[in-house]
Backbone as CSV, one residue per row, in Angstrom:
resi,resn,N_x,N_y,N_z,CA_x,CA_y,CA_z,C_x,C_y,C_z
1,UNK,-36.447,21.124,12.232,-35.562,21.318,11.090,-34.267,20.539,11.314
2,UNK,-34.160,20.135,10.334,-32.791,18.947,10.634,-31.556,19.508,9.477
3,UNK,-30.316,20.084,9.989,-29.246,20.597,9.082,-27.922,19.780,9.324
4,UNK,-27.956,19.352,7.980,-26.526,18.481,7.630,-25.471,19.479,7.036
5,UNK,-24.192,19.235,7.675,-23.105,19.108,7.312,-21.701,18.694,7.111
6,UNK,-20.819,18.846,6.019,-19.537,18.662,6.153,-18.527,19.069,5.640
7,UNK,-17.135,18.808,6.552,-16.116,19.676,6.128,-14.696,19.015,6.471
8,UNK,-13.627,19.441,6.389,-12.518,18.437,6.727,-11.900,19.468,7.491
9,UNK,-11.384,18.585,8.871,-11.120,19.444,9.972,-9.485,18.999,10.808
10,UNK,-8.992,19.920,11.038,-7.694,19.303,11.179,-7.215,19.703,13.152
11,UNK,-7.021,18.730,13.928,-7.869,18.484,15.257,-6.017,18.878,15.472
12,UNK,-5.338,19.543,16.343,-4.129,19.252,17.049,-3.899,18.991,18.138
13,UNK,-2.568,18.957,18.888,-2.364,17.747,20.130,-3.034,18.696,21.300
14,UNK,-3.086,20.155,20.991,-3.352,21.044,22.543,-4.613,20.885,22.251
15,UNK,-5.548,21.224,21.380,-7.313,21.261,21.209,-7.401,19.702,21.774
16,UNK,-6.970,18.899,21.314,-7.437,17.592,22.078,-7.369,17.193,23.305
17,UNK,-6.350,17.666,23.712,-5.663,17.589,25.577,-7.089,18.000,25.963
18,UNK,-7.466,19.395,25.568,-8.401,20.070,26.207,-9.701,19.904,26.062
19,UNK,-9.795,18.928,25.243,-11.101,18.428,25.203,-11.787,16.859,24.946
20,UNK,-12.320,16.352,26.303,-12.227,15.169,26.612,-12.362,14.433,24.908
21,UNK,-12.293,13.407,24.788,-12.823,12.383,24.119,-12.435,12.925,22.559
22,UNK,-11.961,13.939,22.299,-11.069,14.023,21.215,-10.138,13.565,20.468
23,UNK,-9.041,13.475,19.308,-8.177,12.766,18.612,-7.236,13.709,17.908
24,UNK,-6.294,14.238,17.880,-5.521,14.932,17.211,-5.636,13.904,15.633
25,UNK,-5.208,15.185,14.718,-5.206,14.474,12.841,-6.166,15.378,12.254
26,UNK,-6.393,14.493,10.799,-6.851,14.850,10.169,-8.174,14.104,10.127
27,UNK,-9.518,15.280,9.804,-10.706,14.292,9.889,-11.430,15.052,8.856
28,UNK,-12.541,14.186,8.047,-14.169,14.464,7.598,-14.838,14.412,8.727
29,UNK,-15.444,15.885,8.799,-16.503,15.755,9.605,-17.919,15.680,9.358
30,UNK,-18.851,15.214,9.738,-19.829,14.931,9.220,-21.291,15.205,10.771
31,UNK,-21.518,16.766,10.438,-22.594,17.116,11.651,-24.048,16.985,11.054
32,UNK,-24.900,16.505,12.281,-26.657,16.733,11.545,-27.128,17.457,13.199
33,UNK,-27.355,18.052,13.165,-28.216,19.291,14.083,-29.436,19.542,13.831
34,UNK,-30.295,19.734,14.706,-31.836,20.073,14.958,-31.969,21.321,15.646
35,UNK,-33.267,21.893,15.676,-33.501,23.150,16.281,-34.850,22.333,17.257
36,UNK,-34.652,21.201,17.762,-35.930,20.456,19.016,-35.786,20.867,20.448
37,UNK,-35.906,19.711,20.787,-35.911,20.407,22.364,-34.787,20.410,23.078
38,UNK,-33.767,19.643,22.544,-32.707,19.577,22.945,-32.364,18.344,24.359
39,UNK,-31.427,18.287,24.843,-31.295,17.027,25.969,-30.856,17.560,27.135
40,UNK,-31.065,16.970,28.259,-30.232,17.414,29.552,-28.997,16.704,29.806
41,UNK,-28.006,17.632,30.618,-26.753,16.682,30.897,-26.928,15.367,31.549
42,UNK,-27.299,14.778,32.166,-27.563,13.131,31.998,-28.014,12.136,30.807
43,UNK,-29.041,13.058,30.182,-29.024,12.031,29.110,-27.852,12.247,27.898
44,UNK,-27.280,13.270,27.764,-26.196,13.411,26.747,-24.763,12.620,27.487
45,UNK,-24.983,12.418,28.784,-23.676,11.376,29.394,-23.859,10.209,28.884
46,UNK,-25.453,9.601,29.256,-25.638,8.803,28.583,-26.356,8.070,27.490
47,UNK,-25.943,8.968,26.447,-26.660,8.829,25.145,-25.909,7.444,24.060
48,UNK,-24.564,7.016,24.388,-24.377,6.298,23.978,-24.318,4.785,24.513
49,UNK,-24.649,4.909,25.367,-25.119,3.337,26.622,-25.109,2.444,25.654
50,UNK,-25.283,1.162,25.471,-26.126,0.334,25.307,-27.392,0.061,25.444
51,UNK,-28.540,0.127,24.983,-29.935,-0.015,25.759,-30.586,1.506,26.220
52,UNK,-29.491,1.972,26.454,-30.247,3.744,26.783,-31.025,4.141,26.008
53,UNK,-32.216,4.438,26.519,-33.427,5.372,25.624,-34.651,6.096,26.513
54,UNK,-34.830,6.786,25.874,-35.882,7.916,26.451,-37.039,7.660,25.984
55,UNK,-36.991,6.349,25.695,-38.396,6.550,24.701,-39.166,5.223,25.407
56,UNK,-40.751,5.525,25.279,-41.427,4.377,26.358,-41.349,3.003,25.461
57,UNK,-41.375,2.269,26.447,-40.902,0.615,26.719,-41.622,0.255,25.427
58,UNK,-40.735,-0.672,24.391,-41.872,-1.231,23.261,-41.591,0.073,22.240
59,UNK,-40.650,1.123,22.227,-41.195,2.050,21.201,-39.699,2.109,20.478
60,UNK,-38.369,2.025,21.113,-36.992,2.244,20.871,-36.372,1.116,21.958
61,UNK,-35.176,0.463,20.872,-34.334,-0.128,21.623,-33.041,-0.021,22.230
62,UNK,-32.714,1.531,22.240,-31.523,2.120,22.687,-30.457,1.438,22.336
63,UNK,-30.228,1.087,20.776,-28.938,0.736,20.133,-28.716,0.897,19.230
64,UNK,-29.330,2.203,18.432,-28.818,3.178,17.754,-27.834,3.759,17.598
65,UNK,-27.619,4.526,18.277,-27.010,5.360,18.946,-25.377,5.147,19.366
66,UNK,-25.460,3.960,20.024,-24.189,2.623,20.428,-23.940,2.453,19.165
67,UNK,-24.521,2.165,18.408,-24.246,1.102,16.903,-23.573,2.022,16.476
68,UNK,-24.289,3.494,16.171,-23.113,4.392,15.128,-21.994,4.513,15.923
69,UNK,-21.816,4.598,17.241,-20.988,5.157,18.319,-19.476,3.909,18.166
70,UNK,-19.625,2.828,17.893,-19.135,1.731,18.084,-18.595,1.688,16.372
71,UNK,-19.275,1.729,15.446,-18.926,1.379,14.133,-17.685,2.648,13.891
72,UNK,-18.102,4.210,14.335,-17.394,5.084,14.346,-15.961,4.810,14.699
73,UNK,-15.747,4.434,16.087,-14.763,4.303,16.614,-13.890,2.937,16.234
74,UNK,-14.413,1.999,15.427,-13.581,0.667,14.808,-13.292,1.208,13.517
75,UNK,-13.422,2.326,13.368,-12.872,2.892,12.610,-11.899,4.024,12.339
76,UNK,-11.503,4.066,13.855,-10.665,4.893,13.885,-10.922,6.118,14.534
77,UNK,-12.385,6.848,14.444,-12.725,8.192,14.535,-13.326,8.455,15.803
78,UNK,-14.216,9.546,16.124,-14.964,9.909,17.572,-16.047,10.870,17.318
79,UNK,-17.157,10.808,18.318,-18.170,11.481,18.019,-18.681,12.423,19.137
80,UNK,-18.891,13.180,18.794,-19.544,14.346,19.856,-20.237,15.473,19.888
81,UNK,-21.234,15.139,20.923,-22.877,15.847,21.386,-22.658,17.205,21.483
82,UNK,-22.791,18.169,20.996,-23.520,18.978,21.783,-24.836,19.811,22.199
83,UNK,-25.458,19.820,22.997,-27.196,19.815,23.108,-27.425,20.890,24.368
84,UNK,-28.179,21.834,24.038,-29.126,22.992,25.185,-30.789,22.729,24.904
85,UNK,-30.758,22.722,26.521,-32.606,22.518,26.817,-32.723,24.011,25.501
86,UNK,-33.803,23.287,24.572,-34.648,24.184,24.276,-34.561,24.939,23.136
87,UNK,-33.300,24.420,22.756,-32.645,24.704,21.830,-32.245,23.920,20.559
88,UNK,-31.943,22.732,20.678,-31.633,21.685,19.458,-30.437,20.665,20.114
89,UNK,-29.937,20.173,19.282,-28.971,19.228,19.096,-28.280,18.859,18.276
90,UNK,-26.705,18.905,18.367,-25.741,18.826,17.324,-24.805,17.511,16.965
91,UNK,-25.013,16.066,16.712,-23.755,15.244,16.609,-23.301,15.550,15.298
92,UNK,-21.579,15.205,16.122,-20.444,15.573,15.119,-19.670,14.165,14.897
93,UNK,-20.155,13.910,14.190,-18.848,12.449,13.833,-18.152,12.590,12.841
94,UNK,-16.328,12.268,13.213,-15.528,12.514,13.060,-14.973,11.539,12.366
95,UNK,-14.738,10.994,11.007,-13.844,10.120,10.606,-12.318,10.525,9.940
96,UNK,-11.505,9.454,10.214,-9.592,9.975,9.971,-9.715,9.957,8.476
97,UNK,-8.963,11.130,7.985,-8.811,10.952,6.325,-7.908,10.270,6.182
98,UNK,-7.764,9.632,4.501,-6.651,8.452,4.237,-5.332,9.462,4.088
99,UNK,-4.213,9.347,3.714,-3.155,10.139,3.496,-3.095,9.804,1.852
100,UNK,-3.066,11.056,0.782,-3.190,10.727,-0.294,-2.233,9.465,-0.657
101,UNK,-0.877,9.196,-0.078,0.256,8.481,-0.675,-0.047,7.186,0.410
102,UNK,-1.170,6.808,1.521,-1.615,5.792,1.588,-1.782,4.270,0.999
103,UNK,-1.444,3.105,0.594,-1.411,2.268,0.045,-3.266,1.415,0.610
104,UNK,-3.748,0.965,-0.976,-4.885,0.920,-0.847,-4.909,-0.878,-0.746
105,UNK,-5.746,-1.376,0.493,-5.740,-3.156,0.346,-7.019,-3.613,-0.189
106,UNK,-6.670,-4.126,-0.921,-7.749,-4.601,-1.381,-8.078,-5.860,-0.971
107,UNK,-9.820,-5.336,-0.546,-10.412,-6.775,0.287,-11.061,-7.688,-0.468
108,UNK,-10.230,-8.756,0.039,-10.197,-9.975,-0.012,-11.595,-11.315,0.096
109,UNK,-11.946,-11.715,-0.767,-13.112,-12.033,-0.422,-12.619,-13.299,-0.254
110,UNK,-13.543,-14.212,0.899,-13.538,-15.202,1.088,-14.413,-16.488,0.095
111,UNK,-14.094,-17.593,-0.544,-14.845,-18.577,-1.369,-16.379,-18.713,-0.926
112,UNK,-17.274,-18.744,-0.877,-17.968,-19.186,-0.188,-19.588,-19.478,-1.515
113,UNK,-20.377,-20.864,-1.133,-21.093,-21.384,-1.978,-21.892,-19.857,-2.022
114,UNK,-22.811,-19.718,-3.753,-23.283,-19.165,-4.068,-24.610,-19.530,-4.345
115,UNK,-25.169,-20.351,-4.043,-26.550,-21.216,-4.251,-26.899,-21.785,-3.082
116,UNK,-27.994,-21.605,-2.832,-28.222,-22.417,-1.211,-28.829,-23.810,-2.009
117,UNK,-29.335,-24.722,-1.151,-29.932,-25.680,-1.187,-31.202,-26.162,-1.173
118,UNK,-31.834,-24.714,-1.870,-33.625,-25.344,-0.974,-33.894,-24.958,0.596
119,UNK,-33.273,-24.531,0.999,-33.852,-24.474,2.180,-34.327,-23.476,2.673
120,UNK,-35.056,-23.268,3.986,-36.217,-22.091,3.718,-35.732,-21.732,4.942
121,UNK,-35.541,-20.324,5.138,-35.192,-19.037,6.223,-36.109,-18.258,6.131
122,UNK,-36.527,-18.013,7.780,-37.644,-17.221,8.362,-36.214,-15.982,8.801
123,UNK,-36.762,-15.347,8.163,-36.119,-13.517,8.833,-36.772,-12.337,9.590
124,UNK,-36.566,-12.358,11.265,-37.271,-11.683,11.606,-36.616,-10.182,12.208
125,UNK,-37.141,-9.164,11.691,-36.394,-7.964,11.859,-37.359,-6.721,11.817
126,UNK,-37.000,-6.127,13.242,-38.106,-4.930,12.982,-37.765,-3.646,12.558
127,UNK,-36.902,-3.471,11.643,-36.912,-2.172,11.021,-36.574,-2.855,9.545
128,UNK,-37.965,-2.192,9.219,-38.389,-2.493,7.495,-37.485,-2.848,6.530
129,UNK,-36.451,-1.226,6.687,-35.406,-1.592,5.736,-34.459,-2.882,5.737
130,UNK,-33.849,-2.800,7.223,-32.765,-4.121,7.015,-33.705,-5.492,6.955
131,UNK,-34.909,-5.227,7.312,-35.244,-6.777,6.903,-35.851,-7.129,5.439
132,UNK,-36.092,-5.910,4.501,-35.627,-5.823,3.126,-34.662,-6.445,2.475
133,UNK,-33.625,-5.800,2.800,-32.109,-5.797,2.308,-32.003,-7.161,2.745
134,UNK,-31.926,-7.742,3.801,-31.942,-9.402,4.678,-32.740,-9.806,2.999
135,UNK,-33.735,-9.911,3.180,-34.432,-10.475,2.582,-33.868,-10.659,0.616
136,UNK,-33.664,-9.542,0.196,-33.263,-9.159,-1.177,-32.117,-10.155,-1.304
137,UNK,-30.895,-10.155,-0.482,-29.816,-10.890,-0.321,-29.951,-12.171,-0.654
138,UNK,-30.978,-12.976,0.634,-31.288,-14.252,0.514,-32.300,-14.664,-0.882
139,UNK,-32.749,-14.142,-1.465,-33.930,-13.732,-2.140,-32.522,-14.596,-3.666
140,UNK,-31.479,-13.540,-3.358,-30.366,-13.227,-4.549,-29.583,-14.827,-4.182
141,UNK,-29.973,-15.167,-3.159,-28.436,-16.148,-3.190,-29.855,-17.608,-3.479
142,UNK,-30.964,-17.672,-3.411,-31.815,-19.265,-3.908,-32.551,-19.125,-2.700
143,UNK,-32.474,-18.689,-1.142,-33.235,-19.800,-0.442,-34.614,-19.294,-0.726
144,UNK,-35.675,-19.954,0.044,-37.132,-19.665,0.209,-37.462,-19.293,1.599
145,UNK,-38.019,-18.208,1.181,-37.826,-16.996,2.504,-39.349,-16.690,3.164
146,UNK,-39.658,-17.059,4.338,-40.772,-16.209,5.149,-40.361,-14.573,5.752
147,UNK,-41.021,-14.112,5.783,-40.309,-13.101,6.834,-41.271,-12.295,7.357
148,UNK,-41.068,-11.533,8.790,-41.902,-11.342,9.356,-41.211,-9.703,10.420
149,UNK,-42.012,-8.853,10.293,-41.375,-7.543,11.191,-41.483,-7.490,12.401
150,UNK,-41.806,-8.141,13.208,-41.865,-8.797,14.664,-42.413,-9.763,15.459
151,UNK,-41.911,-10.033,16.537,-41.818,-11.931,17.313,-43.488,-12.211,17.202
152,UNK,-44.280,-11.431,17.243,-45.502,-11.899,17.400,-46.033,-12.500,15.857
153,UNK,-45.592,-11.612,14.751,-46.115,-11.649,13.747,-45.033,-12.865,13.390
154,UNK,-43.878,-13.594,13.548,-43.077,-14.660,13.232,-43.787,-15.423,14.052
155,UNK,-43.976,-15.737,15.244,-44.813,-16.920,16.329,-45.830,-17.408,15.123
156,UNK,-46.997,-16.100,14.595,-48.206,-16.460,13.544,-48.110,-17.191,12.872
157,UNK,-46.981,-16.866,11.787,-46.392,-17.558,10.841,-46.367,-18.776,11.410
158,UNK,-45.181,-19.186,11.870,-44.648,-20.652,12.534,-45.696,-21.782,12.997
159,UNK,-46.769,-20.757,13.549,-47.695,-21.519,13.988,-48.572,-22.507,12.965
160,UNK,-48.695,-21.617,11.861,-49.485,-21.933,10.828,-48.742,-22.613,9.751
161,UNK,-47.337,-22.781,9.488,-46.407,-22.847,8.850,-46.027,-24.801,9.259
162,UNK,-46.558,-25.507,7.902,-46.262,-27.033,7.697,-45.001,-27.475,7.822
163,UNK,-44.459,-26.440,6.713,-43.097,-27.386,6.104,-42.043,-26.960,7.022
164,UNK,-41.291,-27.481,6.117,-39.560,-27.532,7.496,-39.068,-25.662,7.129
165,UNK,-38.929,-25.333,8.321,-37.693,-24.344,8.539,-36.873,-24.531,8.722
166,UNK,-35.415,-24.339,7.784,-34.033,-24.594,8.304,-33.295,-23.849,9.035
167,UNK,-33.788,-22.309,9.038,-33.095,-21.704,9.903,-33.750,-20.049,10.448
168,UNK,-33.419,-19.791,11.507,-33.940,-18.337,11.519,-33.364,-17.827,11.790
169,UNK,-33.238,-16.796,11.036,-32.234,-14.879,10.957,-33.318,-14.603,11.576
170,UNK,-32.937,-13.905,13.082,-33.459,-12.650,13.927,-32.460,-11.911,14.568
171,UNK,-33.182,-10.622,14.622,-32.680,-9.529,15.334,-32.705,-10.043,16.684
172,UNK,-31.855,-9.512,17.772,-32.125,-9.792,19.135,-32.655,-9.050,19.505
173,UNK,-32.720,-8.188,19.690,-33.530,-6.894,20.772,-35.186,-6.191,19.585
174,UNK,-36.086,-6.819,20.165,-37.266,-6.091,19.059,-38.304,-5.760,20.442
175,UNK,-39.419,-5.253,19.843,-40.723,-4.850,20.850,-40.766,-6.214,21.476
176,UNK,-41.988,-5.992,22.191,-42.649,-6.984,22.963,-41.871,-8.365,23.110
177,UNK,-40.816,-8.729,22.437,-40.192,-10.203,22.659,-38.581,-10.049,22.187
178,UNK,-37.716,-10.473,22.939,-36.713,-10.680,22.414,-36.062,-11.936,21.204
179,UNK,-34.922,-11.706,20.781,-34.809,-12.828,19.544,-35.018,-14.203,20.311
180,UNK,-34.338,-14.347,21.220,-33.746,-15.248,22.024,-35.254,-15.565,22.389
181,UNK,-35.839,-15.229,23.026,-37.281,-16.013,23.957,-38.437,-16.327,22.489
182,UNK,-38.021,-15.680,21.571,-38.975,-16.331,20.447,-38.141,-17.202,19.536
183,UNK,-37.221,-16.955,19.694,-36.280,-18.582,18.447,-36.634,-19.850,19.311
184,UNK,-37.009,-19.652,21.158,-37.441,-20.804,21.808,-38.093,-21.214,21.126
185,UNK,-39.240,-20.208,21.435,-40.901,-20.701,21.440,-40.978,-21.781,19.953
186,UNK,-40.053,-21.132,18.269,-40.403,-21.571,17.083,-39.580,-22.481,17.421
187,UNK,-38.559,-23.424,17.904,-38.115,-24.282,18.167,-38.967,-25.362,18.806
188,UNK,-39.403,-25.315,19.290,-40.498,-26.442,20.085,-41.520,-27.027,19.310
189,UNK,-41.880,-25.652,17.837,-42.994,-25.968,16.911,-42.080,-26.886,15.712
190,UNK,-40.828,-26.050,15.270,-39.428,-26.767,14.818,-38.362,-27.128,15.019
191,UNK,-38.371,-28.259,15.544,-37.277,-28.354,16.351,-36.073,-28.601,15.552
192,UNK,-35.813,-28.727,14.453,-34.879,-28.993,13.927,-34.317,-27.313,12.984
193,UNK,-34.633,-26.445,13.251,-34.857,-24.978,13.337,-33.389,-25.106,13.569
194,UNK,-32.844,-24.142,12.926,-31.240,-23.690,13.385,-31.868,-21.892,13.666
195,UNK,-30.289,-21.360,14.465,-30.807,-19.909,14.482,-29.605,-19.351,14.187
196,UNK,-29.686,-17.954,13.601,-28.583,-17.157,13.616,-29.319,-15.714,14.031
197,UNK,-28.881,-15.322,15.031,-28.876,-14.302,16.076,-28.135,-12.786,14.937
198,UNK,-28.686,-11.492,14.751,-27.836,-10.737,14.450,-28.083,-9.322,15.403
199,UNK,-27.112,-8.468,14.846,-27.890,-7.285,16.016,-26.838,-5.792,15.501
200,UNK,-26.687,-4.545,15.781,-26.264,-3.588,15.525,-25.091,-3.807,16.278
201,UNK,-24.985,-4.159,17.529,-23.865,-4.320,18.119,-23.118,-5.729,18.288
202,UNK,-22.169,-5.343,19.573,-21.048,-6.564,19.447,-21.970,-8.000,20.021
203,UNK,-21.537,-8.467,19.958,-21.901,-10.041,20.617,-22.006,-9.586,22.096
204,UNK,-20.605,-9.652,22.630,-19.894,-9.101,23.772,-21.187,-8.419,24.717
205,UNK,-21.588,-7.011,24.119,-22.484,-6.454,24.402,-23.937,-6.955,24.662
206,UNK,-23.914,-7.538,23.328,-25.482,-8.127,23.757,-25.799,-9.262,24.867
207,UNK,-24.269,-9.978,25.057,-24.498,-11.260,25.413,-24.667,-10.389,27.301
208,UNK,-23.833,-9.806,27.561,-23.519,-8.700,29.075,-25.061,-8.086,29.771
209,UNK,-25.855,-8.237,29.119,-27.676,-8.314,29.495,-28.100,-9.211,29.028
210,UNK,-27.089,-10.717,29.058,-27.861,-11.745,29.467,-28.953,-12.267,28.380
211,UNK,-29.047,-11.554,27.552,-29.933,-12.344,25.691,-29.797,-13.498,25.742
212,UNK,-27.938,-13.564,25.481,-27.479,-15.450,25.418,-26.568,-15.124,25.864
213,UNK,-26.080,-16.568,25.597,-24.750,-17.251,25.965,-23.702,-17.132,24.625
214,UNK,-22.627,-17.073,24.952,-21.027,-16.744,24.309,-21.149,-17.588,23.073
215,UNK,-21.631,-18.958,23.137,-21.374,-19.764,22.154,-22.725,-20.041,20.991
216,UNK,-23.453,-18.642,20.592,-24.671,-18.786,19.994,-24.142,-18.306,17.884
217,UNK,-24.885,-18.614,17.418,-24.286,-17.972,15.927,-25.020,-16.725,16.015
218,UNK,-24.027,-15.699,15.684,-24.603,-14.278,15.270,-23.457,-13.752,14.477
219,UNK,-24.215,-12.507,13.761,-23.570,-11.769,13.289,-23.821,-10.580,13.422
220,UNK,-22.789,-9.549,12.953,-23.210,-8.326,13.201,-23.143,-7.607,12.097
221,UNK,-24.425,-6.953,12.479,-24.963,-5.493,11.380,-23.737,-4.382,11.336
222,UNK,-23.926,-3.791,10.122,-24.113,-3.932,8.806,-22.982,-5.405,8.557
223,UNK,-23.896,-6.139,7.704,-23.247,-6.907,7.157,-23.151,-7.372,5.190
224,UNK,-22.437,-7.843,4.804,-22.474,-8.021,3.199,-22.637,-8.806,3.232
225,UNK,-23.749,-9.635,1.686,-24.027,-10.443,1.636,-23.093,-11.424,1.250
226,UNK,-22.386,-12.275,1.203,-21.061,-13.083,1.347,-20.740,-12.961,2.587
227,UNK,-20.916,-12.382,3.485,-20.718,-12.812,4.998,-22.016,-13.122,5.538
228,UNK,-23.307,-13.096,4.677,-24.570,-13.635,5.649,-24.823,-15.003,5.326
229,UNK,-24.090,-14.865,3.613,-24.234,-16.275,3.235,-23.184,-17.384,3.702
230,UNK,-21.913,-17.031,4.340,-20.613,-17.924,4.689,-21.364,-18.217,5.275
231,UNK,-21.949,-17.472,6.559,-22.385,-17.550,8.011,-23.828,-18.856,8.176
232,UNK,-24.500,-18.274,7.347,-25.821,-19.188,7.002,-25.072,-20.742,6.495
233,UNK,-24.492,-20.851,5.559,-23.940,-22.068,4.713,-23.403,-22.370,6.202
234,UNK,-22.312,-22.290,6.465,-21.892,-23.201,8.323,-22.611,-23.189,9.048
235,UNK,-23.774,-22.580,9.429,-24.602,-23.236,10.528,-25.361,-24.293,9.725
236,UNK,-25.696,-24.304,8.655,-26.978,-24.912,7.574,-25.842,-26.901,7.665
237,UNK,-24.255,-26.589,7.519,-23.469,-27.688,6.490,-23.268,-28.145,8.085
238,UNK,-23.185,-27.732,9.569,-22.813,-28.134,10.492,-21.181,-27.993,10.532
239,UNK,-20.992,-26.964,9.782,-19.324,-26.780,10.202,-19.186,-25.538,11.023
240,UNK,-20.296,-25.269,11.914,-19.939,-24.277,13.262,-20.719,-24.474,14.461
């Protein structure tokens, strides 16, 4: 059984002293709790790792978890476990409310072409939805799109695949192959293949187990489409 809730919670300077990883203010809180089996204190230390997972090799990529943990906190807020063997599991994430008399900015969009050129992007991503949404985007902005839900099933493609690829959107971290050791392999079949690397987390992060190197194009999830398309248009025009 899975129970959602929320409420607005107002945190002060002594409750926080006293409890690690806390924030004095004002917050929305936003809990989802289970009645499962619950976790042991090691894995609730490290439930927000990078790469941490309990789950066998090929099944989870332990950056879930990081991703909300990380998006939470660039935003200001904090999140926290609490879990008994046998019992369930509770995260609480915490975001800062605005102050009604707050001044609102309005974001700013950057120019960027609205029509691609013909050119055809392979998107490889293994969770259905975002490689949907990937797809719908590019779908919306002209190019001509392959796409494929993991490295084995993109290798297929490529293999069999005549015409020119201009570029490939992949996830870095999927089952059986990483982005990085399969943008090789379709490089050798296309060599004139550009890549753009994306992932739930930072660059920083991904690059720190060694995926790639500092100077690769990526972006990071969640992203809007006007930032997949800036991003795509400069690797595509050679202005990055």
């Amino acid at each position: 059984k899975i129970t959602i809730e929320t409420s607005c919670v107002s945190i002060d300077e002594n409750y926080a002293g006293k409890n690690p990883g806390f924030l004095p203010g004002e917050f929305v809180m936003l809990a989802v709790s289970d009645n499962g089996c619950g976790m042991d204190k090691s894995t609730v230390e490290n439930i927000f790792e990078p790469f941490f997972t309990t789950k066998e090799a090929g099944e989870g990529t332990g950056l879930g978890l990081s991703t909300v943990y990380g998006i939470v906190k660039q935003n200001g807020g904090f999140v926290n476990v609490y879990s008994e063997m046998g019992e369930g599991t509770t995260f609480r994430i915490y975001l800062k409310c605005e102050s009604e008399g707050a001044e609102k900015t309005e974001e700013v969009q950057k120019a960027v072409p609205t029509e691609s050129k013909g050119e055809t992007v392979l998107i490889v991503e293994d969770e259905e939805a975002i490689l949907r949404i990937a797809e719908k985007m590019l779908e919306t902005l002209g190019y001509n799109l392959l796409t494929a839900n993991n490295p084995l099933e993109a290798l297929n493609i490529t293999e069999k695949y005549s015409g020119k690829i201009d570029i490939i959107v992949t996830d870095v971290v999927m089952p059986d192959m990483d982005g990085k050791k399969m943008s090789e392999k379709i490089t050798k079949l296309h060599p004139n293949a550009k890549v753009l690397f994306m992932s739930g987390y930072t660059s920083n992060v991904i690059g720190q187990h060694g995926l790639f190197e500092d100077n690769v194009n990526f972006i990071q999830k969640p992203f809007k489409m006007n930032d997949l398309e800036m991003k795509i248009r400069e690797i595509l025009d050679g202005r990055y």
